[in-house]
C-alpha positions as CSV (number, residue, x, y, z in Angstrom):
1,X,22.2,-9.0,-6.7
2,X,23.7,-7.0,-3.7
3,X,21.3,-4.4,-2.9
4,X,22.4,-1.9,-0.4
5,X,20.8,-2.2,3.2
6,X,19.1,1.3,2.8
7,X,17.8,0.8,-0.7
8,X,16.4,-2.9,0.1
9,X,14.6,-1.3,2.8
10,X,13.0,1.3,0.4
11,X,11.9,-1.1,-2.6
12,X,10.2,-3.4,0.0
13,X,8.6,-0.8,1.6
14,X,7.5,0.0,-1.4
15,X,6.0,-3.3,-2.5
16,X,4.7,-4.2,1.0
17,X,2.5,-0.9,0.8
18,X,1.0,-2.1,-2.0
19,X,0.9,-6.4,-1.2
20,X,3.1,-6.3,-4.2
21,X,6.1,-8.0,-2.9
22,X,6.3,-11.2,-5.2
23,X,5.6,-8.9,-8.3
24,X,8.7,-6.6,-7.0
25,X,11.0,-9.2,-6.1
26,X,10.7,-10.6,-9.5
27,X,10.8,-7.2,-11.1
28,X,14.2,-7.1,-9.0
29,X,15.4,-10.5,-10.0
30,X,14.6,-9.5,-13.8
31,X,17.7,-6.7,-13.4
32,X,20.5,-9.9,-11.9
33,X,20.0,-13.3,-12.0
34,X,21.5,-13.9,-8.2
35,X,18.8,-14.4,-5.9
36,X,16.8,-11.9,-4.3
37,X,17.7,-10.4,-0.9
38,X,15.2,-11.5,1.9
39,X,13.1,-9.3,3.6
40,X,14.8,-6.7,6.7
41,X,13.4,-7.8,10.0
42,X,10.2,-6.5,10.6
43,X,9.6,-5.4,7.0
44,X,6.1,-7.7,6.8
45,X,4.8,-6.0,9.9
46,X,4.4,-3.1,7.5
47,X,1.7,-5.2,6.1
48,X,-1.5,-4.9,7.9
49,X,-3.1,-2.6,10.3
50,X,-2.1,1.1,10.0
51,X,-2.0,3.2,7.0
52,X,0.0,0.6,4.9
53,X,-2.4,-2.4,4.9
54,X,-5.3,0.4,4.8
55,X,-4.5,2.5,1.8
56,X,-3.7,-0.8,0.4
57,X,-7.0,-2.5,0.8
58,X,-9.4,1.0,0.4
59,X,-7.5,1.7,-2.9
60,X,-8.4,-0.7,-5.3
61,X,-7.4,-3.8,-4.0
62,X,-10.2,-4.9,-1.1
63,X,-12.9,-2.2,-1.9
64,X,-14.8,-1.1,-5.3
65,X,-16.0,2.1,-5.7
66,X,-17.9,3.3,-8.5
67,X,-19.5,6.8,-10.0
68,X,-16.4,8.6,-8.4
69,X,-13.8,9.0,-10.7
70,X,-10.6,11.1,-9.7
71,X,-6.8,11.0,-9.9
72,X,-4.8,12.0,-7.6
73,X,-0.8,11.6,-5.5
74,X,-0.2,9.7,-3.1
75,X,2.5,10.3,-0.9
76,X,4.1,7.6,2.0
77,X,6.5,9.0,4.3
78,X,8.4,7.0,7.3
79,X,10.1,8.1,9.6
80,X,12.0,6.4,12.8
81,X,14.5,7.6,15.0
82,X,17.3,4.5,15.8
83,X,18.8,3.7,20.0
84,X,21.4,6.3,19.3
85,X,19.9,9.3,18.1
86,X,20.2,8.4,14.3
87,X,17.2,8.5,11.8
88,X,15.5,7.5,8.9
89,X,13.6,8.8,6.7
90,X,12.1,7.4,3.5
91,X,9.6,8.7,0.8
92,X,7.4,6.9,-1.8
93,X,5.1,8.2,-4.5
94,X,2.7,6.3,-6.0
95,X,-0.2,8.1,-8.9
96,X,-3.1,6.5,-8.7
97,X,-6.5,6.5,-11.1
98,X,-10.1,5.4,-10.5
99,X,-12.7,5.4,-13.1
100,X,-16.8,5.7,-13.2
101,X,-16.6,1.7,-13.5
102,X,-14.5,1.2,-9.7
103,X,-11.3,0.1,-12.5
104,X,-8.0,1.6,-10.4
105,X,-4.7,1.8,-11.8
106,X,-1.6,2.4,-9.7
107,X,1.7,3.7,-10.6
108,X,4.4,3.1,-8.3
109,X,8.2,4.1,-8.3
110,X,11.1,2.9,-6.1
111,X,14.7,2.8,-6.4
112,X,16.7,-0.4,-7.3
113,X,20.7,-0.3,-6.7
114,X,22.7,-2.9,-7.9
115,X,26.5,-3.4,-9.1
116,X,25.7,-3.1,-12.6
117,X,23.1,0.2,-13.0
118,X,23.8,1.7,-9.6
119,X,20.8,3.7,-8.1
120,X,18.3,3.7,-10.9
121,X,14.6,4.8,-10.9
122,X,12.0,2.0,-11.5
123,X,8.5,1.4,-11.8
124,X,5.5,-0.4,-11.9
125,X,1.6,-0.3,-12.8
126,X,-0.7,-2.4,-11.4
127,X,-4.4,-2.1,-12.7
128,X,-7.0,-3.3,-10.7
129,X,-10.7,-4.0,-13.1
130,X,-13.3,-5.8,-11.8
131,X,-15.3,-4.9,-14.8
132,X,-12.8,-7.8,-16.6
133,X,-12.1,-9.4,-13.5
134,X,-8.6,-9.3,-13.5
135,X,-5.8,-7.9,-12.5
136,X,-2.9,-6.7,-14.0
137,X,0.7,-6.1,-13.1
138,X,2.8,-4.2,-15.5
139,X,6.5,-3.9,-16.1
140,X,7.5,-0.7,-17.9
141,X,11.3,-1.2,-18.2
142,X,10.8,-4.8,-20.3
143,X,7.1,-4.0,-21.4
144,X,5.5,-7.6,-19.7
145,X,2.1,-7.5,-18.4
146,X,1.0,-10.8,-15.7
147,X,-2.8,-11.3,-16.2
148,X,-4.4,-12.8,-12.8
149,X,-7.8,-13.8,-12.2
150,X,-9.7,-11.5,-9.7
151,X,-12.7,-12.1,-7.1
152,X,-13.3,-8.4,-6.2
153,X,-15.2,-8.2,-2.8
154,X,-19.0,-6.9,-3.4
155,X,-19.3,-3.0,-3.8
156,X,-18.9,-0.9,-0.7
157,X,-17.0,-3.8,0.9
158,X,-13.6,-3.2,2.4
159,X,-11.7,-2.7,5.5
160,X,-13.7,-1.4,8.9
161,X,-13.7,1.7,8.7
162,X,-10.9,2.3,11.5
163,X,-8.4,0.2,9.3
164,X,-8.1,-3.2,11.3
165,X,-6.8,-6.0,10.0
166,X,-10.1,-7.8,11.2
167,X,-13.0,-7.9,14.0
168,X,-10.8,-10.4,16.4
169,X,-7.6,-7.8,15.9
170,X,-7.8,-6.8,19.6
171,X,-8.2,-10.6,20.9
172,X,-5.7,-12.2,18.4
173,X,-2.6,-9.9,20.3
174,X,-4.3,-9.2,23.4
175,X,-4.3,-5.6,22.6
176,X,-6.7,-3.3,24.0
177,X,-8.2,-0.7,21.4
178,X,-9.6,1.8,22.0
179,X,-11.4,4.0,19.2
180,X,-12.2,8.0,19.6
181,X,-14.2,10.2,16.6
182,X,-12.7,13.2,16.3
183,X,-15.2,15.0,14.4
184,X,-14.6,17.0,11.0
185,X,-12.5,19.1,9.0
186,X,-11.5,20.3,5.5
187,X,-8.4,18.4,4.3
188,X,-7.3,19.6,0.7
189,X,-10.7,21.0,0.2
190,X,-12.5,18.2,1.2
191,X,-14.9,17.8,4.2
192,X,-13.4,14.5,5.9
193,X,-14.7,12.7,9.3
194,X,-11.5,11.7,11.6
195,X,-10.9,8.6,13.9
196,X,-8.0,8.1,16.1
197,X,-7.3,4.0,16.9
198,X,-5.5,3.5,20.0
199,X,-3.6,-0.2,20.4
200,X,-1.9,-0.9,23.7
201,X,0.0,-4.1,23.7
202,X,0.0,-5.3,27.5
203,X,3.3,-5.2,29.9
204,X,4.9,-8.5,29.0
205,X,3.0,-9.4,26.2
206,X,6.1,-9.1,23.9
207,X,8.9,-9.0,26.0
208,X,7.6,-5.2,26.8
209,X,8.8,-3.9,30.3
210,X,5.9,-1.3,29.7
211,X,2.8,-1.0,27.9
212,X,3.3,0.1,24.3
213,X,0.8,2.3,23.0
214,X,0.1,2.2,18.6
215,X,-1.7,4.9,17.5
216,X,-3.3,5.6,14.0
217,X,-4.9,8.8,13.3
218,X,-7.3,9.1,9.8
219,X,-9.3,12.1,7.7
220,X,-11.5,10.0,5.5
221,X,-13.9,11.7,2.9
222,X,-17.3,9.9,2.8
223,X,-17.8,11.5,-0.6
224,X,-14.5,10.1,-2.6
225,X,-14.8,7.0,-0.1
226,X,-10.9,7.3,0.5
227,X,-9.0,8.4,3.5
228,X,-7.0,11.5,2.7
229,X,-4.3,11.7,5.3
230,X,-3.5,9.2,8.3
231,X,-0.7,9.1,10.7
232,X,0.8,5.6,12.3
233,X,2.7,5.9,15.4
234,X,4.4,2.5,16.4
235,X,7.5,3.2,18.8
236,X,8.8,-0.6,17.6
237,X,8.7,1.2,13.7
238,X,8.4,4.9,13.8
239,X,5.7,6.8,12.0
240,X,4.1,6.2,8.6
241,X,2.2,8.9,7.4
242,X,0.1,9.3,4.1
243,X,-1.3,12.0,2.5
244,X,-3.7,12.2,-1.0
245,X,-3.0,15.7,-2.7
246,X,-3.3,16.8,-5.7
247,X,-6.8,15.3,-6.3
248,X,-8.4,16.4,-9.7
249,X,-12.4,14.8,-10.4
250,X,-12.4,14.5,-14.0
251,X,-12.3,11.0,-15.5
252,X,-8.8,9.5,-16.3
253,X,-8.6,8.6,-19.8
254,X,-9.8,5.3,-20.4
255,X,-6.0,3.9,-22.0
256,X,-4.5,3.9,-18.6
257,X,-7.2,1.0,-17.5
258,X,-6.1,-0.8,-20.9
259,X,-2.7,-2.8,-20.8
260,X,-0.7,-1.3,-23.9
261,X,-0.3,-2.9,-27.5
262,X,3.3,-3.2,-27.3
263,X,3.1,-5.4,-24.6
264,X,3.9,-9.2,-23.7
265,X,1.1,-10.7,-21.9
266,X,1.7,-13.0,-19.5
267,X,-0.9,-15.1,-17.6
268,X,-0.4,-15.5,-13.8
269,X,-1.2,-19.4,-12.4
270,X,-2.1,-20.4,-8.7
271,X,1.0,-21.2,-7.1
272,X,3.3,-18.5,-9.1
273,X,4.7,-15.7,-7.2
274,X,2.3,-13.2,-9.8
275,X,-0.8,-15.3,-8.9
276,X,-2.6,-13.2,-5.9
277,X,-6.3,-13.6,-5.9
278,X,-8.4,-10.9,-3.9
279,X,-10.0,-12.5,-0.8
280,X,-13.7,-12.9,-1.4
């Protein structure tokens, strides 16, 4: 399969929001049987601190939430300006469910160009139920579903609250962060609290002939326990931004936590690229 530079970087940005790259690369691989393209440099540092890593642990995969059911959009933008005045800018959309019971399920789309469809539109669900304790990943163009055990963390668990990859963040890089609370304001008519996380990677440090200063801005709402719009400034990547609109309370239907009839079921083993327990 030879994906285009521009579209490789979208479908792994795609997959990397979610931790779903060994489910997409496979999904890929499904559509050619040449080899998967590897990863763009600096593609996995989109994994981890900053809105990426965040969205992906507070939504479904790292925290459970239950009595607040809602759907809602979910919008990533990047954008990052090249040496020579050039930029980029990309775009995913991703719908995302949450029932009374913490179950979440996630529909994402990409784009996957290759010699044989051209740019076509793809997707994939992932449902997240710790009711069952599993996890499932589905694929809507061949109708598979991978089954994988799941070891939810206890309720109200997650991330810190400022979206660190861990306590010893600052010491692992030598970073300095800093952390300022910027009070609160109505985001989509929602009261939300704000935090702004200032990294600065030392002079040196990375090669750096000056300090390099990565900022992450966040509106969180206390009530749906979900951050509603966060900004990532990193001048090696350019700025990822999210943004939850479109937010309705009612209960999703209960089907869309179910994996259809029609579909094969597959079950995921340790060691397979599907197989991704949740960290205790």
């Amino acid at each position: 399969m030879n994906l285009g530079r521009s579209a490789r970087f979208r479908v792994l940005s795609t997959a990397l929001f979610f931790g779903l790259l060994p489910g997409l690369v496979s999904l890929a691989a499904a559509q050619s049987d040449a080899p998967a393209p590897p990863p763009p440099p600096g593609a996995m540092m989109m994994h981890g601190p900053g809105p990426i890593g965040m969205m992906h642990d507070e939504i479904g995969e790292g925290k459970i939430v239950t009595g607040v059911p809602l759907s809602a959009d979910l919008a990533v933008t990047r954008d990052t300006t090249l040496a020579d005045g050039n930029s980029i800018h990309t775009e995913n959309h991703t719908k995302i469910y949450r029932d009374a019971d913490g179950r979440v399920r996630r529909e994402i789309g990409f784009e996957l160009n290759t010699p044989a469809t051209g740019a076509a539109k793809r997707s994939m669900i992932v449902i997240i139920d710790p009711v069952a304790g599993k996890r499932y990943m589905l694929n809507p163009q061949n109708k598979t579903a991978h089954v994988m055990p799941l070891q939810p963390p206890k309720h109200g668990q997650g991330p810190p609250p400022d979206g660190e990859a861990s306590p010893d963040f600052a010491r692992h890089d030598n970073a300095s962060v800093t952390r300022e609370q910027l009070g609160t304001k109505t985001v989509s008519g929602l009261q939300a609290e704000g935090t702004r996380v200032t990294r600065t990677i030392p002079a040196g440090k990375i090669g750096n002939a000056k300090p390099i200063e990565v900022v992450t801005e966040r509106w969180y709402s206390t009530d749906l326990q979900l951050p509603l719009t966060s900004t990532h400034t990193d001048p090696m990547m350019g700025t990822v931004t999210t943004n939850l609109t479109n937010i309705s309370r009612a209960a999703p239907n209960a089907s869309l936590f179910q994996v259809p009839s029609d579909y094969t079921v597959e079950t995921g083993k340790q060691g397979e690229p599907f197989y991704m327990p949740m960290k205790p």
